[in-house]
C-alpha positions as a Markdown table, in Angstrom:
| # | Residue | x | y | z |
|---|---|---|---|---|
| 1 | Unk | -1.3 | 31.1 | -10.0 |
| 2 | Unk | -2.0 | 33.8 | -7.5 |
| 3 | Unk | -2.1 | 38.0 | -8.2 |
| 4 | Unk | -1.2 | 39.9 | -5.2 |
| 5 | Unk | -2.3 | 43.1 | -6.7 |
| 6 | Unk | -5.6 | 43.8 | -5.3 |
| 7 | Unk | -5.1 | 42.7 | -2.0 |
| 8 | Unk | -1.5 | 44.7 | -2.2 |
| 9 | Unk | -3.8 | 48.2 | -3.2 |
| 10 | Unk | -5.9 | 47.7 | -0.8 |
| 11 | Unk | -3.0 | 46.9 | 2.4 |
| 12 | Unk | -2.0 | 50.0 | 1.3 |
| 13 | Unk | -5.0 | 51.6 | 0.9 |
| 14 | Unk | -5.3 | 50.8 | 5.2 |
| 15 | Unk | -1.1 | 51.7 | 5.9 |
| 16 | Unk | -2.1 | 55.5 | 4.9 |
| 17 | Unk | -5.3 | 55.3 | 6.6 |
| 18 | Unk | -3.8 | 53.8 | 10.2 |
| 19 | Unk | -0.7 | 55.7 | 9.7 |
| 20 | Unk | -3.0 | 58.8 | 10.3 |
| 21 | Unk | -4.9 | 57.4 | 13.1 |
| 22 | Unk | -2.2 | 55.9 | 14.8 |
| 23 | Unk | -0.5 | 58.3 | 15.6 |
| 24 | Unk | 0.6 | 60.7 | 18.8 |
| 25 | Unk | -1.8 | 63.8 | 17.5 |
| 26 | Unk | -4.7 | 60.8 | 17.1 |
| 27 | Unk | -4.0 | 60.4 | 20.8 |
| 28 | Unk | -3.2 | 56.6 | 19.8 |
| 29 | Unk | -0.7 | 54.4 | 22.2 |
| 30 | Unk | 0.3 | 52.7 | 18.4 |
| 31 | Unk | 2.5 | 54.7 | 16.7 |
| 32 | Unk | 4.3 | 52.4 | 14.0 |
| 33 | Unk | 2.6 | 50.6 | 11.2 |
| 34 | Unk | 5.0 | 48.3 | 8.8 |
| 35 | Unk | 4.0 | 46.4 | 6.2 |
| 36 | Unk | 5.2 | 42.8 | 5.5 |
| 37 | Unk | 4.3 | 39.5 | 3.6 |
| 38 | Unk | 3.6 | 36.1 | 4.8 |
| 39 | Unk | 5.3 | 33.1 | 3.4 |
| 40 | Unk | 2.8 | 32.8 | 0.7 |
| 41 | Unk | 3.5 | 36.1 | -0.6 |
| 42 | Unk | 0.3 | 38.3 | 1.0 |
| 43 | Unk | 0.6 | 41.2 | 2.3 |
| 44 | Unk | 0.5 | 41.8 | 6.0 |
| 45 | Unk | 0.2 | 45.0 | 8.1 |
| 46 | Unk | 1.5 | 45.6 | 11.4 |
| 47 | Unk | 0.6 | 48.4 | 13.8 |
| 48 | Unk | 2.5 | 48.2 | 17.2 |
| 49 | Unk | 4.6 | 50.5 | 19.6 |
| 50 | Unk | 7.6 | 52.0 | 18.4 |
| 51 | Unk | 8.1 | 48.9 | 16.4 |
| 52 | Unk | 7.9 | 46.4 | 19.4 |
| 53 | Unk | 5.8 | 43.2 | 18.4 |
| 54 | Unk | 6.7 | 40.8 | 20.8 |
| 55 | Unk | 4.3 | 38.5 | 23.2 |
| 56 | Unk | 2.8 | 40.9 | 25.6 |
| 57 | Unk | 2.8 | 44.1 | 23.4 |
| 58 | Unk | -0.2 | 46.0 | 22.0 |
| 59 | Unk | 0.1 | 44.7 | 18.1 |
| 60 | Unk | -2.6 | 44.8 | 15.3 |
| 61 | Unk | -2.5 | 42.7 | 12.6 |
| 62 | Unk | -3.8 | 42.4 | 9.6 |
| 63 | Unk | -3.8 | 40.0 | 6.6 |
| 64 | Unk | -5.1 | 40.1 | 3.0 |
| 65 | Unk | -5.4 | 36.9 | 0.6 |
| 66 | Unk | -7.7 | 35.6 | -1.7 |
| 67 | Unk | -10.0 | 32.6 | -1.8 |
| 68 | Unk | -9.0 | 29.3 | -3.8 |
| 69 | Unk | -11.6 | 29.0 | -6.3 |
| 70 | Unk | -11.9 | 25.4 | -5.7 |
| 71 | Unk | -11.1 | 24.6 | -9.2 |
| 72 | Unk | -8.3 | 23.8 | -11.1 |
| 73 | Unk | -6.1 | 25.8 | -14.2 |
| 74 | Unk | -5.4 | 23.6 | -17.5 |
| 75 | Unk | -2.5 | 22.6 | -16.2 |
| 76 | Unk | -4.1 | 21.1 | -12.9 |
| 77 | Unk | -2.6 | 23.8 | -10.6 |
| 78 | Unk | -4.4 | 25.2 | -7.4 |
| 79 | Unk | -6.2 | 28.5 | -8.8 |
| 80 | Unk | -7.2 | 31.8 | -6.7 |
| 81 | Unk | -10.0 | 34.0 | -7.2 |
| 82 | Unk | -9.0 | 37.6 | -7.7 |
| 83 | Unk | -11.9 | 38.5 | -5.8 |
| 84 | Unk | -13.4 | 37.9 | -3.1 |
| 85 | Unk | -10.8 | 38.5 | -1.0 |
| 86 | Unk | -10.4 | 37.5 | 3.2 |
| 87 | Unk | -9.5 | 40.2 | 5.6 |
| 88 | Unk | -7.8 | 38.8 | 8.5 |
| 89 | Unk | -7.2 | 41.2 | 11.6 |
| 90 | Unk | -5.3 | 39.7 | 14.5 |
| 91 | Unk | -4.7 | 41.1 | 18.4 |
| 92 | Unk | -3.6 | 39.4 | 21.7 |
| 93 | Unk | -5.7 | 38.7 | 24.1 |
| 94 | Unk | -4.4 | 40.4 | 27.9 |
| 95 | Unk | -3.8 | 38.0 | 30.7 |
| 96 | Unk | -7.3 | 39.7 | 32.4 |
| 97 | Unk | -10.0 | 40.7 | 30.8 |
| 98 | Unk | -10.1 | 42.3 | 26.7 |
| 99 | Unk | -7.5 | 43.2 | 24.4 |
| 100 | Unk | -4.1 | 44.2 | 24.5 |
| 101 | Unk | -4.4 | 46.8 | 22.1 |
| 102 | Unk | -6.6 | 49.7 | 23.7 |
| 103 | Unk | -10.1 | 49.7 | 22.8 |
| 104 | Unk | -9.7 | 52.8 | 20.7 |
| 105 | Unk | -6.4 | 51.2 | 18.8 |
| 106 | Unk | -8.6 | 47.8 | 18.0 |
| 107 | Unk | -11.8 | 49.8 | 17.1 |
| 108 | Unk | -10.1 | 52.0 | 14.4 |
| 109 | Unk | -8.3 | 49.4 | 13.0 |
| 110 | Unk | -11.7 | 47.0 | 12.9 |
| 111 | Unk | -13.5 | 50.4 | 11.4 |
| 112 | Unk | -10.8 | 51.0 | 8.6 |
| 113 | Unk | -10.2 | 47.4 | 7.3 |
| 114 | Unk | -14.1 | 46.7 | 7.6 |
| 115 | Unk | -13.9 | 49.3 | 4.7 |
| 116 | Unk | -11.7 | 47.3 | 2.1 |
| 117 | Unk | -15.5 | 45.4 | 0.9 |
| 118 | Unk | -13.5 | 41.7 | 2.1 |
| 119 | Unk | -14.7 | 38.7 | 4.2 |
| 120 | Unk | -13.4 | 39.6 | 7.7 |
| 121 | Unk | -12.0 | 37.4 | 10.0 |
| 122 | Unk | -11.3 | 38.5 | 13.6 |
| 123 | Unk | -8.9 | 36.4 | 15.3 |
| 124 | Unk | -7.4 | 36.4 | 19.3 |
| 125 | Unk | -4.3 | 35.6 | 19.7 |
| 126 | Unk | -3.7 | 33.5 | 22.8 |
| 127 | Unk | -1.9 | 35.9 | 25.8 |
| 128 | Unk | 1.7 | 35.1 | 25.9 |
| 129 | Unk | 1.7 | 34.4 | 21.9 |
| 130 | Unk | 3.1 | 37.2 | 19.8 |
| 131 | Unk | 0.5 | 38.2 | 17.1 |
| 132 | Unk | 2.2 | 36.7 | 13.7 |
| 133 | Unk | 1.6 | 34.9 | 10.8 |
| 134 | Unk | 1.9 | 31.6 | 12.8 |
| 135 | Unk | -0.9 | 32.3 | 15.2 |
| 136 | Unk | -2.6 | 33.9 | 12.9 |
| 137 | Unk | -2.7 | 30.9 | 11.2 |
| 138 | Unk | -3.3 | 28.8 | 14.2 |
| 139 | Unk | -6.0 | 30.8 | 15.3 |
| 140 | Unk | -9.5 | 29.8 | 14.5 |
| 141 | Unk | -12.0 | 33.2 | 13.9 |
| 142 | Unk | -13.8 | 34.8 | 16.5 |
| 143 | Unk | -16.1 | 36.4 | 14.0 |
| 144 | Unk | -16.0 | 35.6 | 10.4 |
| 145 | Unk | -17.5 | 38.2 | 8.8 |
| 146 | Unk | -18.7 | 38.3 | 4.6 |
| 147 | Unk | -20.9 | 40.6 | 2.4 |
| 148 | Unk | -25.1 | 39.4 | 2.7 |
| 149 | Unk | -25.5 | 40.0 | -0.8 |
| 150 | Unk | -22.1 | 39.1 | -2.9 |
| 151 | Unk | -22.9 | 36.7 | -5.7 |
| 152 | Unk | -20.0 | 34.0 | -4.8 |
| 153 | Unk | -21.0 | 33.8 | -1.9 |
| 154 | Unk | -21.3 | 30.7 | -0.6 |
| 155 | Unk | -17.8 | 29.7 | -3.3 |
């Protein structure tokens, strides 16, 4: 059984936050910032231009989900931890060199979810590949990011 609730503050928590610094009086090229689930049921936050998040466009994304805590419930059913949670934030890649999303866009939303206390995951999307939960999940993490000191760590 899995509770959405923490990682559903906190996704809020970062939709007020970008809202405010992506914006046109932030001097930010994103300007829309939607929130969304995956199939699972996390939450998922998108920040693109005027709504546009197809292949080729500057999108941010970012996922929230807990860990499986690698034990069963009495009944034998998969089990999540309601903390730690993973912090997944997800750009293309441009067909030169760096990110689609401008260097400014990508470093507020890295400074913002960085924040929420999660394991972070940084993943590039492939250029050509719209940035969605699909390869998201396809994606394998340029940087996988946790707390030094938190107790589960190594769970």
């Amino acid at each position: 059984m899995q509770s959405t609730s923490k990682a559903d503050a906190l996704i809020r928590r970062l939709q007020d936050d970008l809202s405010k610094r992506y914006s046109a009086a932030g001097g930010s090229a994103l300007d829309t910032v939607r929130l969304s689930r995956d199939a699972a049921g996390w939450p998922m936050l998108f920040a693109s231009v005027g709504g546009n998040e197809a292949a080729g466009q500057p999108v941010l994304a970012i996922r929230i989900r807990n860990v499986d805590m690698v034990s069963k419930d009495v009944f034998g059913g998969d089990t999540s931890a309601y903390a730690p949670h993973t912090l997944e934030l997800a750009y293309e890649l441009a067909a030169v060199a760096g990110p689609i999303p401008a260097a400014a866009d990508l470093a507020a939303g890295q400074f913002e979810s960085v924040k929420t206390g999660c394991r972070w995951q940084l993943k590039e999307i492939a250029n050509g590949t719209a940035v969605d939960e699909a390869s998201m999940d396809a994606a394998s993490p340029a940087a996988d990011l946790e707390e030094l000191y938190w107790p589960t760590k190594s769970v």
